[in-house]
C-alpha positions in Angstrom: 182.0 102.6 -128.0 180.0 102.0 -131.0 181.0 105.4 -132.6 185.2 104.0 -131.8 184.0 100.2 -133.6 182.3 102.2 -136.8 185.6 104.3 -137.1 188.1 101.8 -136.4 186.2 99.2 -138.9 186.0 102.4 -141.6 190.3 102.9 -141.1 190.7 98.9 -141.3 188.8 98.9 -144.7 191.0 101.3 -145.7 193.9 99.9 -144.4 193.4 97.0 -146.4 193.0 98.6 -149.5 195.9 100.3 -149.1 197.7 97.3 -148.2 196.9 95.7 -151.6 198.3 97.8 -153.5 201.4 97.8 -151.5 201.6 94.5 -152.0 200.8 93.9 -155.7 203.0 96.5 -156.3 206.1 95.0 -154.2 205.5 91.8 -155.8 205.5 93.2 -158.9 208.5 94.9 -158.5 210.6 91.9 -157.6 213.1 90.7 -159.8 212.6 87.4 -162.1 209.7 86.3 -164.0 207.6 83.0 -163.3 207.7 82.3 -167.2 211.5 81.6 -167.4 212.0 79.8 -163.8 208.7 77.4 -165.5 210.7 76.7 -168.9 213.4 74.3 -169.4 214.1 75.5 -172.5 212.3 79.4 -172.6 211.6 81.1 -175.9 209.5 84.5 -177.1 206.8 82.3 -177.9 206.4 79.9 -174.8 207.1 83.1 -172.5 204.5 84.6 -174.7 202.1 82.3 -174.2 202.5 81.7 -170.2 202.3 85.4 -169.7 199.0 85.1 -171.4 197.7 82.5 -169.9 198.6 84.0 -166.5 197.0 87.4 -167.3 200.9 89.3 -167.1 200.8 90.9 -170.4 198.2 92.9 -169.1 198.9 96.3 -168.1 199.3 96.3 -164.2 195.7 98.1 -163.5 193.7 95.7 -165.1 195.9 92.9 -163.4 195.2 94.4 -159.7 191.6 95.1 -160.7 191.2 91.3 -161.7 193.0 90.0 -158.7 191.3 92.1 -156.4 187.3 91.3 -157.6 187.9 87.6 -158.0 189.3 87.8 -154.4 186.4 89.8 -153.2 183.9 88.0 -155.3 185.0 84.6 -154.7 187.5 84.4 -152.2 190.3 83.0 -155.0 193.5 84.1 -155.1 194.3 83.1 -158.7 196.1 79.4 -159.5 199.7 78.6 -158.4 202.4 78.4 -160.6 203.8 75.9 -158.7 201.2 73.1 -157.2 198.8 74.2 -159.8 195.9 74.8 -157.5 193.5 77.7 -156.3 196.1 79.6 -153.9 193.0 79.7 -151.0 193.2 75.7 -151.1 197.0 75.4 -150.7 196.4 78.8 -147.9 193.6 76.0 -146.2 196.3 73.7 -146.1 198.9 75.7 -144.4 197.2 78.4 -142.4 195.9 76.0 -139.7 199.9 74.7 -139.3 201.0 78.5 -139.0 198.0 78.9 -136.0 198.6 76.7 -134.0 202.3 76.9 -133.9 201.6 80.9 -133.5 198.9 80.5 -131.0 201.2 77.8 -128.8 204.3 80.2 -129.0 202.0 83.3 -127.9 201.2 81.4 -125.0 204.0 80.4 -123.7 205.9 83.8 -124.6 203.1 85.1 -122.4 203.1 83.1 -119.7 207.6 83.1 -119.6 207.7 86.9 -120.3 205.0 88.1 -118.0 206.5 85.3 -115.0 209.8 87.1 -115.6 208.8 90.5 -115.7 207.0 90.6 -112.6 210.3 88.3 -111.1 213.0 91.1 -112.0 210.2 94.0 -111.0 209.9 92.5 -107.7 213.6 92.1 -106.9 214.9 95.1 -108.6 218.1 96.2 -108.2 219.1 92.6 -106.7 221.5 90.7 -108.7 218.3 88.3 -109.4 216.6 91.1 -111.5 220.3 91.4 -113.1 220.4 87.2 -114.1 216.2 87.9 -115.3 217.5 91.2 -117.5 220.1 89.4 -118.9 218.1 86.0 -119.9 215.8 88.6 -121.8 218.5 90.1 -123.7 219.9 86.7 -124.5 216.7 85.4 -125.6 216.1 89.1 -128.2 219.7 88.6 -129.1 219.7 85.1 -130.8 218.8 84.7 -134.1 216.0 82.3 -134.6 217.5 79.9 -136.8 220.7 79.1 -135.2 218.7 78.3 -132.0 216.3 76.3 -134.1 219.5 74.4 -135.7 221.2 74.2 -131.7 218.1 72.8 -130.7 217.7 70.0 -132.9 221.5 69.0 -133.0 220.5 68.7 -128.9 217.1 67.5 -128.4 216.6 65.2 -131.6 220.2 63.9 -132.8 221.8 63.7 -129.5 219.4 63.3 -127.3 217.2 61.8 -129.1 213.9 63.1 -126.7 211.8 65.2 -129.5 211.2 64.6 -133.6 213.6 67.0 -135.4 210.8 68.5 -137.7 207.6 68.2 -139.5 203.8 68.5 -138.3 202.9 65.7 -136.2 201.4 65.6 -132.6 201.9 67.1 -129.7 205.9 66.2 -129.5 206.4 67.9 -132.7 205.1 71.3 -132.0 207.4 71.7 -128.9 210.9 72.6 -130.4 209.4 74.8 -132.8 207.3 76.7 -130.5 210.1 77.1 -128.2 212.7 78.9 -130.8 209.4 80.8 -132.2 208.5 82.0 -128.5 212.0 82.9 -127.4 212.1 86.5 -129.0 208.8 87.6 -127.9 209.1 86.2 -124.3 212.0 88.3 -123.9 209.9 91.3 -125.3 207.1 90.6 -122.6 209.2 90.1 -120.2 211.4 93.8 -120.5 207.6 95.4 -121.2 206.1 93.9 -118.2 209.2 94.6 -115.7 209.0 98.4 -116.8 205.2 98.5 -116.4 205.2 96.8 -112.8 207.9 99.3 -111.9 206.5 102.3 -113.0 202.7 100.6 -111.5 204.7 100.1 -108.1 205.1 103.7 -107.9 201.6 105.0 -107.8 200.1 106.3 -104.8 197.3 103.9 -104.5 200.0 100.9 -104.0 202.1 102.9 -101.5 198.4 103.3 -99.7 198.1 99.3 -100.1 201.0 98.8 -98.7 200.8 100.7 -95.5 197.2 99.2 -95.2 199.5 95.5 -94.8 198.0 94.2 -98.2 200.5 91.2 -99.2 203.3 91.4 -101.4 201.5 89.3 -103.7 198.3 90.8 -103.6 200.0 94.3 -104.3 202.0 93.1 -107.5 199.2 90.9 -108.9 195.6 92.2 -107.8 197.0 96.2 -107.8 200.0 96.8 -110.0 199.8 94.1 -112.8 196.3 95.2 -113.3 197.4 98.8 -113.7 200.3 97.4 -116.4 197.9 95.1 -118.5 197.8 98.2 -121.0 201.3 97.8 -122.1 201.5 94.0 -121.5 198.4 93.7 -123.9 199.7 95.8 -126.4 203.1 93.8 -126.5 201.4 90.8 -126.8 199.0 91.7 -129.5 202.5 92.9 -131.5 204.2 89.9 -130.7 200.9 87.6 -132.0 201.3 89.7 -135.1 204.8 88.8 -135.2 204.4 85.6 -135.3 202.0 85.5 -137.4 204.2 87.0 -140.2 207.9 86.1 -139.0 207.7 82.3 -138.6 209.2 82.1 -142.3 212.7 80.6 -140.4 211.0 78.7 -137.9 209.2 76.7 -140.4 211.8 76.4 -142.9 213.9 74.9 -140.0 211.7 72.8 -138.7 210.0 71.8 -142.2 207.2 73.1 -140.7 204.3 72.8 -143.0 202.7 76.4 -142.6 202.1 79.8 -144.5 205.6 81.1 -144.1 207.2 78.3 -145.5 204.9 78.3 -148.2 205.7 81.7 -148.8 209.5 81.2 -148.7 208.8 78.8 -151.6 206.3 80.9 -153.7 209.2 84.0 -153.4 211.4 81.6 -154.9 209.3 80.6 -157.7 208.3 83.5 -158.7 204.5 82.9 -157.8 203.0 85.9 -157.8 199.1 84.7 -157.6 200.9 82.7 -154.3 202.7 85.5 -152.9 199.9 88.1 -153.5 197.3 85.7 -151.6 199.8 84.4 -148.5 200.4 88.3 -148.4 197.6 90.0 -148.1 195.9 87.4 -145.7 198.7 87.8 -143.7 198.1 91.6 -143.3 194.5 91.4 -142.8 195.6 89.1 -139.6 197.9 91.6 -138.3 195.5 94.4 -138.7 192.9 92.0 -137.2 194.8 91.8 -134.6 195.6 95.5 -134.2 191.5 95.9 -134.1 191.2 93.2 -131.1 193.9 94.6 -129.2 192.6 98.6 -129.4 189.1 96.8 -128.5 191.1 95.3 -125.3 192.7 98.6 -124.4 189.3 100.0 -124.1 187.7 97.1 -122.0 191.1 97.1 -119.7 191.6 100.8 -119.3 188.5 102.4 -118.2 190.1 105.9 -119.0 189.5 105.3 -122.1 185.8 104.2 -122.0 185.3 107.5 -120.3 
C-alpha cells in the first residue's frame, strides 16, 4: 500500500506539471488580448505599457516560469485584470460557493442514482425497470441550462416556492443542486443497474439465495457490495464533473462560484484569472482521481492482495 501511495503521489506531481503547461499554453493560445478589451480608446503606447505592466511582452518561458514560482512560493496567482485583486482572494471567495453546491449535488446524485439503479436491477425486464431506464436517459439527455431556465419559470415565477438565483440559505441551493445533480444521477443510476446485474449473477448469490437469505439482504449486504467498484468510480468522475462543469449551472442561477467566475475571466481576457481558476480546478479533479484509486483499494480486497 505504501509502495501504490509513493507512486501514485510521484504520477500526480507529474500530472500537475504537465497540466500547467497545458493550461498556460491553451490560455495563451486563445484569441483577444486583455490590453484592448481594458482600453476605451487603445493605442501602441497604452497597449505597450499594460503588456508591461502585466509581464506579456515577455517571451512565454519566462512568463510560465514567473507564474509557476510565485504560485509555488506564495500561493498567488498573479492580479486580476478585472477586480484588480490577488486571483487566490477572488478563488477564496468563490471556491467555497462552487463546494457546497458540488458536494450537495454529489449527494443527492448518489443517493437518486444508486436508489434507481438497484430499483431497475431488481425488476429487470419488467416494464418498471423500462419507466427507471428511461428516467435515466431523460435526465443524461437534457441540457443543463434549459432545465435550469424550466425550473425557475416553475418553481420561482409561477409558483413562487424557491428564490430564482443567487447564494443565500438553504432554499437557494435547492434548484441549482437539482439541475447540477440530474446528469450524474442518471450516470449512477445506468452504472449501478449494470453492476447489480452482473453482481446478481455470481455464484455466491445464487448460494445465498438457495440458503433463503432475503431479497433485500441479497441485493444490499451481497451484490451492492460486490458493485461498489464501479459505483465508486462513477461517483468520483461525477464529483469531478461537477467540480469543473458547473460553469451553466452557476451562470443560470447567478450562482456566485468558480465557474461563473471563470465564465467571466474567459471573457475578459484574464489570463492571471483563468490560469489560477484552471489549474486549481485540475488539481481537484486529479485529487479526486487519487481518493477514489485509494477507495478502490480499501473496497476491493483483490486489489490489496
Amino acid at each position: 500500500m505504501r509502495a501504490f501511495l509513493l507512486r501514485r503521489i510521484g504520477s500526480l506531481v507529474v500530472a500537475l506539471f504537465v497540466a500547467s503547461v497545458a493550461v498556460f499554453l491553451i490560455v495563451r493560445a486563445v484569441p483577444g488580448d486583455p490590453a484592448r478589451l481594458l482600453l476605451k480608446n487603445p493605442t501602441p503606447e497604452r497597449i505597450a505599457a499594460i503588456h508591461a505592466r502585466l509581464g506579456l511582452d515577455r517571451p512565454l518561458p519566462v512568463q510560465y516560469w514567473l507564474w509557476l514560482r510565485n504560485a509555488l512560493g506564495n500561493g498567488s496567482f498573479g492580479e486580476s485584470i478585472v477586480t484588480g485583486r490577488d486571483v487566490k482572494e477572488d478563488l477564496a471567495r468563490t471556491w467555497p460557493a462552487t463546494i457546497e453546491l458540488a458536494v450537495v449535488a454529489l449527494i443527492i446524485a448518489t443517493l437518486a442514482g444508486v436508489w434507481l439503479g438497484i430499483f431497475c436491477a431488481r425488476h429487470a425486464g419488467t416494464w418498471k425497470d423500462g419507466l427507471g431506464t428511461t428516467a435515466s436517459l431523460v435526465g443524461l439527455s437534457i441540457p443543463v441550462f434549459w432545465l435550469g431556465l424550466l425550473a425557475m419559470l416553475l418553481f420561482s415565477l409561477e409558483l413562487g416556492w424557491l428564490p430564482a438565483g443567487e447564494r443565500g440559505g438553504l432554499d437557494h441551493l435547492i434548484l441549482p443542486s437539482l439541475v447540477l445533480a440530474t446528469i450524474p444521477a442518471a450516470f449512477v443510476a445506468r452504472v449501478t443497474r449494470t453492476a447489480v446485474l452482473e453482481a446478481l449473477k455470481k455464484d455466491f448469490i445464487r448460494t445465498a439465495q438457495a440458503k433463503g437469505v432475503t431479497e433485500r439482504a441479497v441485493l444490499y449486504r451481497h451484490a451492492l457490495r460486490v458493485a461498489l467498484v464501479p459505483i465508486v468510480t462513477m461517483i468520483g468522475i461525477e464529483f469531478a464533473y461537477l467540480l469543473g462543469g458547473a460553469v451553466l449551472t452557476e451562470t443560470v442561477f447567478a450562482w456566485p462560484g468558480i465557474g461563473r467566475y471563470v465564465a467571466t475571466a474567459v471573457l475578459a481576457r484574464d489570463y492571471p484569472a483563468i490560469q489560477g481558476a484552471l489549474l486549481v480546478l485540475v488539481a481537484m479533479v486529479m485529487t479526486v482521481n487519487f481518493v477514489v484509486d485509494i477507495l478502490h483499494h480499501v473496497v476491493d480486497p483483490k486489489l490489496r492482495s
